[in-house]
C-alpha positions as a printed NumPy array, in Angstrom:
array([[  13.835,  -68.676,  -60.174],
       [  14.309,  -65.064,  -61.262],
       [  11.531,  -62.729,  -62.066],
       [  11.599,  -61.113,  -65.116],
       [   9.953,  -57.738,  -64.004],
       [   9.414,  -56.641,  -67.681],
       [   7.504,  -59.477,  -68.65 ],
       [   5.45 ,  -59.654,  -65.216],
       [   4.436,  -55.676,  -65.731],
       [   3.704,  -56.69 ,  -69.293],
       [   1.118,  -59.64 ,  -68.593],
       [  -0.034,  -57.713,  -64.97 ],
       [  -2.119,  -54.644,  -64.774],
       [  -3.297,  -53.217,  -61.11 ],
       [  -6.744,  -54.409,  -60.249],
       [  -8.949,  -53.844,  -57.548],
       [ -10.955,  -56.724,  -56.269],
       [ -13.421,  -57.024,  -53.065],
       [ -12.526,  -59.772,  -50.567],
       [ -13.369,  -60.897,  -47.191],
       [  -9.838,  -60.12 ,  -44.976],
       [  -9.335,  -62.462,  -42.199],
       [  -8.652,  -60.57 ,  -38.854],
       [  -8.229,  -63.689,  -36.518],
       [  -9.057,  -67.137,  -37.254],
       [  -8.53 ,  -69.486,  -34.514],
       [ -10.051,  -72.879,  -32.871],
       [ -11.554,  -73.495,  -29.758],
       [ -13.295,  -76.744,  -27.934],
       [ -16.407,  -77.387,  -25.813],
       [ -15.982,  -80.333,  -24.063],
       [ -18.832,  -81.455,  -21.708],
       [ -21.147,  -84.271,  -20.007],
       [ -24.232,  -83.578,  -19.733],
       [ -27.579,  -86.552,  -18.375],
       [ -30.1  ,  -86.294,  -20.65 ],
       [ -33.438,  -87.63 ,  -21.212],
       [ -34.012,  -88.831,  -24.58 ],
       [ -37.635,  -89.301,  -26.038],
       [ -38.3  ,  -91.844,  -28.862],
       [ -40.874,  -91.908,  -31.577],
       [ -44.428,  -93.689,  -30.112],
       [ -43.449,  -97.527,  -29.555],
       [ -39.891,  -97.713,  -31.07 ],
       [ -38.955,  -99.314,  -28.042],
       [ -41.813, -101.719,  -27.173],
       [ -40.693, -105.048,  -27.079],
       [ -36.821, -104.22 ,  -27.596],
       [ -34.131, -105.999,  -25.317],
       [ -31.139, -103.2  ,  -25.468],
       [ -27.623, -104.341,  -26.175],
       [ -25.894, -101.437,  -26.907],
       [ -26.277,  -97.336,  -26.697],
       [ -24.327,  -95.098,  -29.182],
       [ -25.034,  -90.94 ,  -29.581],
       [ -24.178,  -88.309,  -31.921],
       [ -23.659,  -85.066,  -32.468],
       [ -23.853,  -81.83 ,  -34.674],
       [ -23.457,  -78.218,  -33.946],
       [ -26.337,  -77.08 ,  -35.351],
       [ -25.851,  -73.16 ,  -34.69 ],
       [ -22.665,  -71.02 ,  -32.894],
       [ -23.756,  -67.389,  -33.629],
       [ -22.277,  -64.045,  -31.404],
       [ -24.24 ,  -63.274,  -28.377],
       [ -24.232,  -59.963,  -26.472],
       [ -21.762,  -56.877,  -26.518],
       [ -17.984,  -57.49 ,  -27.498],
       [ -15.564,  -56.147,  -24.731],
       [ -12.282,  -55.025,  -24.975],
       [  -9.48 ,  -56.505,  -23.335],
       [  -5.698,  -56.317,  -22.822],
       [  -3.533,  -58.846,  -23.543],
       [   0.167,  -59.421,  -23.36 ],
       [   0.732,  -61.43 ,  -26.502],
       [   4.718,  -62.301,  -26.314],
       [   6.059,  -59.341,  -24.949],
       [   3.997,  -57.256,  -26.777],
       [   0.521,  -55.331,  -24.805],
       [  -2.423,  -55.627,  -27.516],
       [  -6.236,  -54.882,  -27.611],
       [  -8.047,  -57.699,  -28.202],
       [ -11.891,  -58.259,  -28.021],
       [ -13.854,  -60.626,  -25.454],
       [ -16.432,  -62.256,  -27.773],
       [ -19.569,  -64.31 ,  -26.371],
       [ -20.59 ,  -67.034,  -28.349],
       [ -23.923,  -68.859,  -28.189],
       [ -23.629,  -72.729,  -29.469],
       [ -26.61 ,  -74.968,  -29.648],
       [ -25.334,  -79.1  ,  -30.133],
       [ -27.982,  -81.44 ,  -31.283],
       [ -27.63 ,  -85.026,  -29.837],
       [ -29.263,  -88.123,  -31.166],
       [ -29.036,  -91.168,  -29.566],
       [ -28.917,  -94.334,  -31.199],
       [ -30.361,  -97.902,  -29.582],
       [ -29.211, -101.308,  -30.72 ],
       [ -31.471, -104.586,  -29.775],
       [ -33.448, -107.315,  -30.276],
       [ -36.979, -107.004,  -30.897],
       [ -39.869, -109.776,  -29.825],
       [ -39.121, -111.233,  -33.416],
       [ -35.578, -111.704,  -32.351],
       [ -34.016, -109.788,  -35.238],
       [ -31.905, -106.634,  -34.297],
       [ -32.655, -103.186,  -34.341],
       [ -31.226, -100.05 ,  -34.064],
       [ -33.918,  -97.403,  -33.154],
       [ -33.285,  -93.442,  -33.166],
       [ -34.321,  -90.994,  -30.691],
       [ -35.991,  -87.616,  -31.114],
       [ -32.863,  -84.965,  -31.429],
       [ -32.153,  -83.279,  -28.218],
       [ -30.611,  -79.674,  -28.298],
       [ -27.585,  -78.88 ,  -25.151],
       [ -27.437,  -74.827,  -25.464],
       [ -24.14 ,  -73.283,  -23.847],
       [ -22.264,  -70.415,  -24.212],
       [ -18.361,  -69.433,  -24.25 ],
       [ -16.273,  -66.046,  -24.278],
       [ -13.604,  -66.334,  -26.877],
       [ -10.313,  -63.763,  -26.994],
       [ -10.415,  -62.067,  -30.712],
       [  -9.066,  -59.674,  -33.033],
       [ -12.674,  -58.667,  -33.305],
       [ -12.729,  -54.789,  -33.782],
       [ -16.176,  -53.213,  -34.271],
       [ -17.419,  -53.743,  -38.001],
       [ -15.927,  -57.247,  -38.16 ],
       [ -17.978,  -60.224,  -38.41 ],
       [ -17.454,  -63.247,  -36.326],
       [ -18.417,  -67.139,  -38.103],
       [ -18.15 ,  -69.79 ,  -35.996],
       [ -18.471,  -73.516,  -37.833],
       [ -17.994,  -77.21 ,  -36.568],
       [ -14.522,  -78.609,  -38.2  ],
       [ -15.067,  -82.035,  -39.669],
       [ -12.853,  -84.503,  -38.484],
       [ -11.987,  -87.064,  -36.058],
       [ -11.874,  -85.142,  -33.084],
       [ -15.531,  -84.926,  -32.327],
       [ -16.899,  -87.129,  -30.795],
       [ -20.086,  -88.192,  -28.567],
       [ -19.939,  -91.157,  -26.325],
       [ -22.448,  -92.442,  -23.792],
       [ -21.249,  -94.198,  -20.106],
       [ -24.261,  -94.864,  -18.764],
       [ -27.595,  -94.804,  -19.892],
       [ -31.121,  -95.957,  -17.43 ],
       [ -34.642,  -97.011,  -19.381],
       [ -37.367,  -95.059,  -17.88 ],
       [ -41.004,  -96.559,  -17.748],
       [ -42.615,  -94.54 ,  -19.951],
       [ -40.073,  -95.473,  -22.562],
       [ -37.596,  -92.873,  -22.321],
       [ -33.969,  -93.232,  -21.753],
       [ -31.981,  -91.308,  -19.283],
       [ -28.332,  -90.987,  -20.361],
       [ -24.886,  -89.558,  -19.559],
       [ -23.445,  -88.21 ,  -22.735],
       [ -20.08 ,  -86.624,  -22.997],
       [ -19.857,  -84.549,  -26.223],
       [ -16.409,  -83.004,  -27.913],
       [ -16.914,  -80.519,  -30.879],
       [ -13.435,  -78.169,  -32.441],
       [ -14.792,  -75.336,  -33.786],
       [ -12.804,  -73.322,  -36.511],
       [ -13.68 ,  -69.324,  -35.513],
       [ -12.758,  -66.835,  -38.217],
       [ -12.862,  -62.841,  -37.986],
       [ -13.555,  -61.016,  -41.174],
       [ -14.098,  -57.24 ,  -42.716],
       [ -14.854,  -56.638,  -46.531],
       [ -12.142,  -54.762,  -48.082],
       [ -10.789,  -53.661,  -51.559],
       [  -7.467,  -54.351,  -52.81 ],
       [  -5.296,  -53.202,  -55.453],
       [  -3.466,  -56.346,  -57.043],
       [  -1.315,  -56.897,  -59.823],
       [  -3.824,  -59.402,  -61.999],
       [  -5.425,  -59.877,  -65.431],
       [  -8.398,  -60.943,  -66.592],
       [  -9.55 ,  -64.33 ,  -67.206],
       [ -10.351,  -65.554,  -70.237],
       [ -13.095,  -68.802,  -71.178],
       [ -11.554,  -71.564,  -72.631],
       [ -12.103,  -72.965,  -76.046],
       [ -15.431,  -74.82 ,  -76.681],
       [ -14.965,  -78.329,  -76.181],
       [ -16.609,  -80.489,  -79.21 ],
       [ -17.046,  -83.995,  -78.917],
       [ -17.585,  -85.521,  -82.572],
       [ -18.802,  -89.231,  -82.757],
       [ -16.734,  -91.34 ,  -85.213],
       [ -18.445,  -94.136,  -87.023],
       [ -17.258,  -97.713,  -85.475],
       [ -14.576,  -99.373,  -87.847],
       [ -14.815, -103.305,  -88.272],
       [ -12.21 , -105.332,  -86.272],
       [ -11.828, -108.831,  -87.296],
       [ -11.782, -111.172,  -84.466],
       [  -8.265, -112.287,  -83.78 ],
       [  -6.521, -114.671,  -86.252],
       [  -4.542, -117.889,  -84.825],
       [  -1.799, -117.678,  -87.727],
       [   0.181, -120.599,  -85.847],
       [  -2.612, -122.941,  -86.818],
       [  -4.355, -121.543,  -89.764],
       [  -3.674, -120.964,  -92.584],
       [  -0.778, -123.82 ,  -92.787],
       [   2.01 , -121.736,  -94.434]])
């Protein structure tokens, strides 16, 4: 569809507004197995016959660590400077117990989280002054699964966990731009009046009564 350029300059007016531009914004995935010792809160596990071992997980924190470098790259054919970025990521894993207690019901019993603290170098757009936020993305990708897992006599459990997490890594700087906008306006109050209820009959059966 055409623009009409009149109309658009008529309803537009330059603006400046303050936004966050994104530099780079790219994923990356730490995938690792780690044997872990898992406590438990005082007697969750007395009496329990274990059927079944399931963990999960959460990045809790995945902030920049240490001095950005730069680095050359050959992106395509092209030579760039890019930035080597270090980033610290602390995963908290909880593992979850299923069982039968000495009551024979089942159970599923929690353990106390335990924290797995790694860190990664990351190729950015990252000049100096940009800001670096690294989150968890929420989907089905992530996952923690357990292979093997050993009861320890003081009622710990040893296990081998293997934990996936995608992060989504974005690169931004504060800037001000000069768009062609206009001003919001509120919308009309919204008024909600209460009618007064108007008597329905019940309904008739007119093939019955009255006889016509």
């Amino acid at each position: 569809m055409a623009i009409n350029l009149e109309q658009f300059a008529q309803e537009f007016s330059p603006e400046c507004i303050q936004v966050c531009k994104v530099y780079d914004w790219t994923t990356n995935v730490v995938s690792l197995t780690r044997d872990i010792t898992f406590t438990f809160p005082t007697g969750a596990l007395t009496g329990v016959t274990i059927s079944q071992v399931n963990c999960s997980m959460t990045l809790l924190e995945c902030v920049e660590d240490g001095l950005r470098r730069d680095i050359e790259c050959m992106v395509g054919d092209q030579a760039v400077t890019l930035q080597a970025v270090t980033l610290s990521k602390t995963i908290q894993v909880i593992l979850e117990v299923t069982g039968t207690n000495a009551a024979g019901a089942q159970v599923t019993v929690s353990s106390n989280p335990a924290l797995i603290t790694i860190s990664e170098e990351v190729i950015l757009c990252a000049p100096d002054g940009t800001t670096v936020c690294c989150n968890q993305t929420q989907n089905a990708f992530n996952s923690c699964r357990v292979s093997s897992f050993t009861l320890n006599e003081n009622g710990t459990i040893t296990a081998t966990v293997f934990v996936r997490v995608c992060q989504s890594i974005v690169v931004t700087f504060e800037v001000i731009l000069e768009v062609a906008a206009k001003f919001c306006q509120p919308r009309p109050k919204v008024i909600c009046e209460e009618e007064c209820p108007v008597d329905v009959f019940p309904p008739q059966c007119p093939a019955v009564f009255p006889i016509m």
